[in-house]
PDB file of N, CA, C and O in Angstrom:
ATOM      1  N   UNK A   1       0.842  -1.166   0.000  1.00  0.00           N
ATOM      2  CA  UNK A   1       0.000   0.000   0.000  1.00  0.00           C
ATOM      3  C   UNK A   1       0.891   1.233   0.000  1.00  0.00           C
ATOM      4  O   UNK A   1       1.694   1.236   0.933  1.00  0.00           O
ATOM      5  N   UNK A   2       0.955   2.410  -0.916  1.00  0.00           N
ATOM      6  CA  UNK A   2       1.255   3.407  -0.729  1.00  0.00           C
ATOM      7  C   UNK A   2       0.340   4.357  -0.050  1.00  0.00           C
ATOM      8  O   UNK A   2      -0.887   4.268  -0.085  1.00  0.00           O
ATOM      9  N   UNK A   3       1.142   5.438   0.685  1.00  0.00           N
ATOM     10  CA  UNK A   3       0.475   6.661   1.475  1.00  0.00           C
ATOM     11  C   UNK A   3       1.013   7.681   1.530  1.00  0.00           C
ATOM     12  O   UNK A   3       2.235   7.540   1.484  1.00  0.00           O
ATOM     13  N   UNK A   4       0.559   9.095   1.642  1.00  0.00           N
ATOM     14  CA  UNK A   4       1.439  10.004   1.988  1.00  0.00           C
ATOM     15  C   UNK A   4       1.421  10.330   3.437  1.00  0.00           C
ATOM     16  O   UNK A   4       0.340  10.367   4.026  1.00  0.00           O
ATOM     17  N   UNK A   5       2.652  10.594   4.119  1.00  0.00           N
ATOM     18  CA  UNK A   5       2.765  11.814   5.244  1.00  0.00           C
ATOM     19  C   UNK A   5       1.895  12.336   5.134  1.00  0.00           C
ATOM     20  O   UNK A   5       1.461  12.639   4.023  1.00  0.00           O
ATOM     21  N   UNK A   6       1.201  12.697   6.448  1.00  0.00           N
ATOM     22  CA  UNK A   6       0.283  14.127   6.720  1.00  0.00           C
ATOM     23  C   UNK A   6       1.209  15.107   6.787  1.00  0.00           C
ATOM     24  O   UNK A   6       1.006  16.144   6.156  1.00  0.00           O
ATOM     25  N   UNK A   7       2.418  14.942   7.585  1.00  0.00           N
ATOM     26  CA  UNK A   7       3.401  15.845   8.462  1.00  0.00           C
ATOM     27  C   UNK A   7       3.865  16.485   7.155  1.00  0.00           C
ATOM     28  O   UNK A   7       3.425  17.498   6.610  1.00  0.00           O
ATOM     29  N   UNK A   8       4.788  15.722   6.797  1.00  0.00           N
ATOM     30  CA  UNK A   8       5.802  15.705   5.498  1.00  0.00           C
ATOM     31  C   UNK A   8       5.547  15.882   4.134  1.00  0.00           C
ATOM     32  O   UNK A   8       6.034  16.607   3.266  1.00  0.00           O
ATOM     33  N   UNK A   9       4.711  15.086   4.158  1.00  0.00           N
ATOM     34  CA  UNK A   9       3.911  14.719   2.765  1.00  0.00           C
ATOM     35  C   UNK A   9       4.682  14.483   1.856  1.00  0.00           C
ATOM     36  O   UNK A   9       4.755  15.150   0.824  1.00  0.00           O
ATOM     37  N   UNK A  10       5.456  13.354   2.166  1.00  0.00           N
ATOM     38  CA  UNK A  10       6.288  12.366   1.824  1.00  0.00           C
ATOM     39  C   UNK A  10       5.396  11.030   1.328  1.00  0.00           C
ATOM     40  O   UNK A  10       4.368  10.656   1.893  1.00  0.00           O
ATOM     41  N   UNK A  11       5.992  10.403   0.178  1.00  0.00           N
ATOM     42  CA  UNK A  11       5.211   8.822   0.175  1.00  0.00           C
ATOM     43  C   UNK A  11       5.788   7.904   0.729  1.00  0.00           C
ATOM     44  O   UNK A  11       6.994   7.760   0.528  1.00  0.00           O
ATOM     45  N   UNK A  12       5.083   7.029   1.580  1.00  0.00           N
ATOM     46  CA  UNK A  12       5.629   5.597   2.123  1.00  0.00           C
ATOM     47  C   UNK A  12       5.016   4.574   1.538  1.00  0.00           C
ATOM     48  O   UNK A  12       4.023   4.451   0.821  1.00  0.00           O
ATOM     49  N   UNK A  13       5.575   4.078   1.856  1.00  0.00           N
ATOM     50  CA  UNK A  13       4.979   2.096   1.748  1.00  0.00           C
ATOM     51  C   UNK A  13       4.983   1.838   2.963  1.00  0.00           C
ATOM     52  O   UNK A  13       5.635   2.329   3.885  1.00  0.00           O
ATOM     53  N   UNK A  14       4.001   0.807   2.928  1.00  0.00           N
ATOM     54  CA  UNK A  14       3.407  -0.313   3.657  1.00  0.00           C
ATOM     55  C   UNK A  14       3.603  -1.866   3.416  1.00  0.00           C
ATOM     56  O   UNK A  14       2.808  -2.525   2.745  1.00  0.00           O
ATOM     57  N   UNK A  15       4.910  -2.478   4.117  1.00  0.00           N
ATOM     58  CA  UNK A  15       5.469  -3.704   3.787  1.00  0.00           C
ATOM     59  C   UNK A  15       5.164  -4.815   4.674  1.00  0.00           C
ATOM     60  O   UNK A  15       5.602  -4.762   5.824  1.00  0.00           O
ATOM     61  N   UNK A  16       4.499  -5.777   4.312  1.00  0.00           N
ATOM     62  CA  UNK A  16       4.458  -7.168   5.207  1.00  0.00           C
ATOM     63  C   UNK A  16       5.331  -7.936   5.159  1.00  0.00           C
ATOM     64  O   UNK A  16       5.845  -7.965   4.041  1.00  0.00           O
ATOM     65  N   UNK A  17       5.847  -8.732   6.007  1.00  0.00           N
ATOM     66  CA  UNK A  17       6.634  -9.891   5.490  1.00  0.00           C
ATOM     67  C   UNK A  17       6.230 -11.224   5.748  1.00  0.00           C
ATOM     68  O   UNK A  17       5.237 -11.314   6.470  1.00  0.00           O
ATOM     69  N   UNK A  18       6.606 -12.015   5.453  1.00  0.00           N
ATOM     70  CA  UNK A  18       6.060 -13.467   5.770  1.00  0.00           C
ATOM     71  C   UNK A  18       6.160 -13.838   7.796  1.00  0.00           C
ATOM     72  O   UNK A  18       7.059 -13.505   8.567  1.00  0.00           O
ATOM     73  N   UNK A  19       5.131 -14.456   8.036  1.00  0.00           N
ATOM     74  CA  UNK A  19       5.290 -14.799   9.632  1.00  0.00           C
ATOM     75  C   UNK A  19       5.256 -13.380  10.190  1.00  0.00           C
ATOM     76  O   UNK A  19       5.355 -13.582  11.400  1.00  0.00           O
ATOM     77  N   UNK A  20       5.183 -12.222  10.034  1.00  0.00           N
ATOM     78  CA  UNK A  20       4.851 -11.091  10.665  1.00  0.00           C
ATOM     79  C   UNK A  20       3.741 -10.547  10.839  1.00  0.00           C
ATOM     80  O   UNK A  20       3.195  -9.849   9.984  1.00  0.00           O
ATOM     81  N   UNK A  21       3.247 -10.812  12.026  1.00  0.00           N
ATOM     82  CA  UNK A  21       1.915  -9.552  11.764  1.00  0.00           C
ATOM     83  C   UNK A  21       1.953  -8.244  11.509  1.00  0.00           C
ATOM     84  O   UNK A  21       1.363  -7.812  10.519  1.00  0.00           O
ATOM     85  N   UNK A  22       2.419  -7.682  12.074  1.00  0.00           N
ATOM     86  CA  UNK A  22       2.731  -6.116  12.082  1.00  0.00           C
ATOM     87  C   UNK A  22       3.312  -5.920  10.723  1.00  0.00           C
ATOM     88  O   UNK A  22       4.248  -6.541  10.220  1.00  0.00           O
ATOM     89  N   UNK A  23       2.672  -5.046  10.262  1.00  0.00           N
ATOM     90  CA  UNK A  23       3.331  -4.038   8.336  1.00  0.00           C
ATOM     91  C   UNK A  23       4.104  -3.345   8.926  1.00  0.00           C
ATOM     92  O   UNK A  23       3.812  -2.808   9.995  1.00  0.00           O
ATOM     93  N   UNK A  24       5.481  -3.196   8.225  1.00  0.00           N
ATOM     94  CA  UNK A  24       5.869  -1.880   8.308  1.00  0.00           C
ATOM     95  C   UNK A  24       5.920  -0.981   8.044  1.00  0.00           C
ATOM     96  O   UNK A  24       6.393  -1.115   6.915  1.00  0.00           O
ATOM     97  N   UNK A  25       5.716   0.701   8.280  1.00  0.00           N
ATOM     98  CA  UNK A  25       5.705   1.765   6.830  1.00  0.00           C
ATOM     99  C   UNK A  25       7.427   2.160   7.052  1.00  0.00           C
ATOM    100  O   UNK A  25       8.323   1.937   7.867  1.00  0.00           O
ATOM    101  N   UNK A  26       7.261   2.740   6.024  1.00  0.00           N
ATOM    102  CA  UNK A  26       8.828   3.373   5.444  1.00  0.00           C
ATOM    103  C   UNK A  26       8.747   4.339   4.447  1.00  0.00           C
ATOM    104  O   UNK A  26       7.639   4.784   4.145  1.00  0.00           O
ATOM    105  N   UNK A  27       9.815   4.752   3.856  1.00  0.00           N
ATOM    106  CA  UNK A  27       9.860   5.789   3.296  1.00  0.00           C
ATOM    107  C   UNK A  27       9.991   5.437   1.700  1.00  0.00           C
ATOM    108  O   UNK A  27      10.943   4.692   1.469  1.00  0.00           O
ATOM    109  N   UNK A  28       9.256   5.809   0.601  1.00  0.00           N
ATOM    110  CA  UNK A  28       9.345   4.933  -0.414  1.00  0.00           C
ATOM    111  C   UNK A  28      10.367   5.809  -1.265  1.00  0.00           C
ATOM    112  O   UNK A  28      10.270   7.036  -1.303  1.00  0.00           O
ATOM    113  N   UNK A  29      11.310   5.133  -1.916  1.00  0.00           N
ATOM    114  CA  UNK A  29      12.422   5.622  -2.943  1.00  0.00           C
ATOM    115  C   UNK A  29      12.304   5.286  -4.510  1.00  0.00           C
ATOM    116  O   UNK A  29      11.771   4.210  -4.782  1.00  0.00           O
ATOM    117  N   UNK A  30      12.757   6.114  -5.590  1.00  0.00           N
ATOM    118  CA  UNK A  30      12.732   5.731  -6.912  1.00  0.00           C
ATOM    119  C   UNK A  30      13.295   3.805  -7.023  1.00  0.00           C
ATOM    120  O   UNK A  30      12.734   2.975  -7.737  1.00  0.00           O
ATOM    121  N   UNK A  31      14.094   3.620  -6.415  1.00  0.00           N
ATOM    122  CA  UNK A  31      14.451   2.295  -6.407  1.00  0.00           C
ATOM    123  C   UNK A  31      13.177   1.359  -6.207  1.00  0.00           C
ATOM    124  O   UNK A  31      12.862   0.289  -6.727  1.00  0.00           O
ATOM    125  N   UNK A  32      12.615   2.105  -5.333  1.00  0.00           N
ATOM    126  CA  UNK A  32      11.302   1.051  -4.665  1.00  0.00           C
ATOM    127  C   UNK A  32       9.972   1.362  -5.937  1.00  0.00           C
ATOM    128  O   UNK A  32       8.876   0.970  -5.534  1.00  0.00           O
ATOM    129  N   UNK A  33       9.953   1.817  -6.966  1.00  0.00           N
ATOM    130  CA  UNK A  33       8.844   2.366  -7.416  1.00  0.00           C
ATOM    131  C   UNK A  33       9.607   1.766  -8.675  1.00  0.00           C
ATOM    132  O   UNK A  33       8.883   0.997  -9.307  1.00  0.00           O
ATOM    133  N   UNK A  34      10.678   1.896  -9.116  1.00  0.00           N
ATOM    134  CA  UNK A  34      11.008   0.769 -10.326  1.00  0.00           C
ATOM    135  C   UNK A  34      10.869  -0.399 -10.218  1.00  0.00           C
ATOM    136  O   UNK A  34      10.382  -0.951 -11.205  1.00  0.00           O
ATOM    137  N   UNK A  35      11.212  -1.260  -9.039  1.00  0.00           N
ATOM    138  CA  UNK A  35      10.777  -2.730  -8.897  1.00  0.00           C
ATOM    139  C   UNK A  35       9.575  -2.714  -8.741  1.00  0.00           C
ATOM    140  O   UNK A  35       9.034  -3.777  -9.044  1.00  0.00           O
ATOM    141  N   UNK A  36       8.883  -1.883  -8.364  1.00  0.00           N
ATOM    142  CA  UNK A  36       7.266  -2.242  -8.135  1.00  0.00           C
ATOM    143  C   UNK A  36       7.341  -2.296 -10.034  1.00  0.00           C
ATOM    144  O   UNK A  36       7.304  -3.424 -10.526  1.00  0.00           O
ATOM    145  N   UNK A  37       7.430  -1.212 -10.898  1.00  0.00           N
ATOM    146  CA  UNK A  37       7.030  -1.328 -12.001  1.00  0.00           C
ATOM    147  C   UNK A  37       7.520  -2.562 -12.908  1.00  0.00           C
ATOM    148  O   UNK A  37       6.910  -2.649 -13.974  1.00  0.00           O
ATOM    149  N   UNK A  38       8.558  -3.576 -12.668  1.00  0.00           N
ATOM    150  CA  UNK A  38       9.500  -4.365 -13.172  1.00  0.00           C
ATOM    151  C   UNK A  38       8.258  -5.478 -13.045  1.00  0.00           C
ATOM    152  O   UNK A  38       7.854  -6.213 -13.947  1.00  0.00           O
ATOM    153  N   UNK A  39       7.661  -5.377 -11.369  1.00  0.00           N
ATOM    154  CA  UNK A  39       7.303  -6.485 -11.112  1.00  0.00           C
ATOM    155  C   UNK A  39       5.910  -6.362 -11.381  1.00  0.00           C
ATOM    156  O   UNK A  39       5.182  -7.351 -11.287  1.00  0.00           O
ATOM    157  N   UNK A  40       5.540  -5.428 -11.653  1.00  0.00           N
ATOM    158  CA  UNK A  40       3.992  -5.403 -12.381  1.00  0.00           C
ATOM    159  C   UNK A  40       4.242  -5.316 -14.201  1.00  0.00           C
ATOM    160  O   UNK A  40       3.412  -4.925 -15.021  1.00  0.00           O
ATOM    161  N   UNK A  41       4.964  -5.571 -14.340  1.00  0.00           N
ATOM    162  CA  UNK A  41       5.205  -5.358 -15.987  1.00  0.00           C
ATOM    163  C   UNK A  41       5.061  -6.514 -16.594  1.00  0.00           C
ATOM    164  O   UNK A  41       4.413  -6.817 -17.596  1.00  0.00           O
ATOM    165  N   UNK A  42       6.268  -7.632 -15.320  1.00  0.00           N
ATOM    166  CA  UNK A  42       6.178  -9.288 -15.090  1.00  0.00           C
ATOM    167  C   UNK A  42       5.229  -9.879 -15.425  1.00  0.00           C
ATOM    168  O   UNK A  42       4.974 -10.492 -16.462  1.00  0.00           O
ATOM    169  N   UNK A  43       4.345  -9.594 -13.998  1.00  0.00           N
ATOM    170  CA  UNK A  43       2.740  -9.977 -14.145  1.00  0.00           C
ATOM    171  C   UNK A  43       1.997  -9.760 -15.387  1.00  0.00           C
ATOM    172  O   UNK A  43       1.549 -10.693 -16.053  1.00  0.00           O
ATOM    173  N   UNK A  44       1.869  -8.534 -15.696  1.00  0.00           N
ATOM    174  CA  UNK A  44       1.453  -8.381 -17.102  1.00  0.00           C
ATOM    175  C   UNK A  44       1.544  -9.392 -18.294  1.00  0.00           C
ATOM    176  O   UNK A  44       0.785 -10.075 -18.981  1.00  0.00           O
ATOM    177  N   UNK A  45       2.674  -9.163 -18.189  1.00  0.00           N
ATOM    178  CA  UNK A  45       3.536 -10.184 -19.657  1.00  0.00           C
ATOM    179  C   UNK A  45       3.026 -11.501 -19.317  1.00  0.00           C
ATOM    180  O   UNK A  45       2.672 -12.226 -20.247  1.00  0.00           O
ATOM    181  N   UNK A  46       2.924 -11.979 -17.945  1.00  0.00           N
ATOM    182  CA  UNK A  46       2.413 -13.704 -17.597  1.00  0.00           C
ATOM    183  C   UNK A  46       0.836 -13.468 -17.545  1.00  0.00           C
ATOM    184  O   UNK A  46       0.417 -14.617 -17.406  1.00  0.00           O
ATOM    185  N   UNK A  47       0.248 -13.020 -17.563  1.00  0.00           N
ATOM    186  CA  UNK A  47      -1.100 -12.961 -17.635  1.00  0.00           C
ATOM    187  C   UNK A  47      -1.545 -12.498 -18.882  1.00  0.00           C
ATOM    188  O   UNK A  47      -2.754 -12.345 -19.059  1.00  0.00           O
ATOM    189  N   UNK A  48      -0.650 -12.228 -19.867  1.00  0.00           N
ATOM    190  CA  UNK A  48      -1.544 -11.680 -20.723  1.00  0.00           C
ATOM    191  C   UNK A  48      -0.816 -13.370 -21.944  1.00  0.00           C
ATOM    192  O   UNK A  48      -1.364 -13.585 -23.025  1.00  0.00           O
ATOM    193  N   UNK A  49       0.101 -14.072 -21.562  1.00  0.00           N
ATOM    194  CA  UNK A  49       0.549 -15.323 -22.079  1.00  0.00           C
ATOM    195  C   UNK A  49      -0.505 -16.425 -21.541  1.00  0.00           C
ATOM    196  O   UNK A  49      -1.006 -17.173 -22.380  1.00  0.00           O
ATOM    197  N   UNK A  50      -0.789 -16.532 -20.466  1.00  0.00           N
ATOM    198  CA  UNK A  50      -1.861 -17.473 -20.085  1.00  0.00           C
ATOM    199  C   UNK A  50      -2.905 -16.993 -20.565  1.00  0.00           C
ATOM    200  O   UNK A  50      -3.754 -17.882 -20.507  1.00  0.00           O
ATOM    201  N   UNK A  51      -3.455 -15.807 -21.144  1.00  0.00           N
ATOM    202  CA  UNK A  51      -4.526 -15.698 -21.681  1.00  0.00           C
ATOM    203  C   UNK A  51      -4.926 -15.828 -22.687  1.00  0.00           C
ATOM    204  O   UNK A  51      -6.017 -16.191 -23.126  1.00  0.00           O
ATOM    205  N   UNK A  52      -3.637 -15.395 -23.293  1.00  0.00           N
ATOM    206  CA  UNK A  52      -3.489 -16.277 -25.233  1.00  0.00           C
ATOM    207  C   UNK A  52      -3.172 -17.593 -25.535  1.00  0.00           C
ATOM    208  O   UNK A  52      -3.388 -18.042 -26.661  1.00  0.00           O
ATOM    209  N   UNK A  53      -2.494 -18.511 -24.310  1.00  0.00           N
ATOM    210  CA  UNK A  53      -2.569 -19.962 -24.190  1.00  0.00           C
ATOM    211  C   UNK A  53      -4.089 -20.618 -23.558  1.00  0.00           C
ATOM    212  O   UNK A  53      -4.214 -21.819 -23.321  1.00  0.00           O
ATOM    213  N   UNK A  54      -5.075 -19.715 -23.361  1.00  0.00           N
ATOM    214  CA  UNK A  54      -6.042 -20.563 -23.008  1.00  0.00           C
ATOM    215  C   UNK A  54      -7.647 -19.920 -23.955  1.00  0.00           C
ATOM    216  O   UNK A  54      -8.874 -19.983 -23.867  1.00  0.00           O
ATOM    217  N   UNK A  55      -6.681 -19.386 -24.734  1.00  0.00           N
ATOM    218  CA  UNK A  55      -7.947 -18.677 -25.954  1.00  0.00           C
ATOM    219  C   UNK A  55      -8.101 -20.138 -26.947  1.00  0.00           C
ATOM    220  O   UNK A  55      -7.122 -20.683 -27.458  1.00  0.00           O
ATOM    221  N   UNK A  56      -9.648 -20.676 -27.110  1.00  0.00           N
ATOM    222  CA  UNK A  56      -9.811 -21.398 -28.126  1.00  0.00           C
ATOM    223  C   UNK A  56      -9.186 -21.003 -29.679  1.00  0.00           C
ATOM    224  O   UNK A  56      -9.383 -21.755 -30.633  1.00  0.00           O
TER     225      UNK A  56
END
């Protein structure tokens, strides 16, 4: 989940990890906003292949 600061008005993330309850927020960086896009680009490309492998 992204958010902004009220204070700052800065964007963070909101990170879970495995076996943790508690999210953590943090401070989100261009680094963190290219892998998000890498890894939604991923998805893309595999979902849009399973969808043309399961077209009659």
């Amino acid at each position: 989940m992204w958010s902004v600061d009220g204070e700052t008005l800065e964007w963070a993330t909101m990170r879970t990890r495995r076996n943790k309850a508690e999210p953590q927020l943090g401070p989100m960086n261009g680094d963190d906003v290219a892998q998000l896009v890498m890894e939604l680009n991923a998805l893309s490309s595999a979902l849009m292949g399973w969808l043309i492998s399961t077209d009659p």
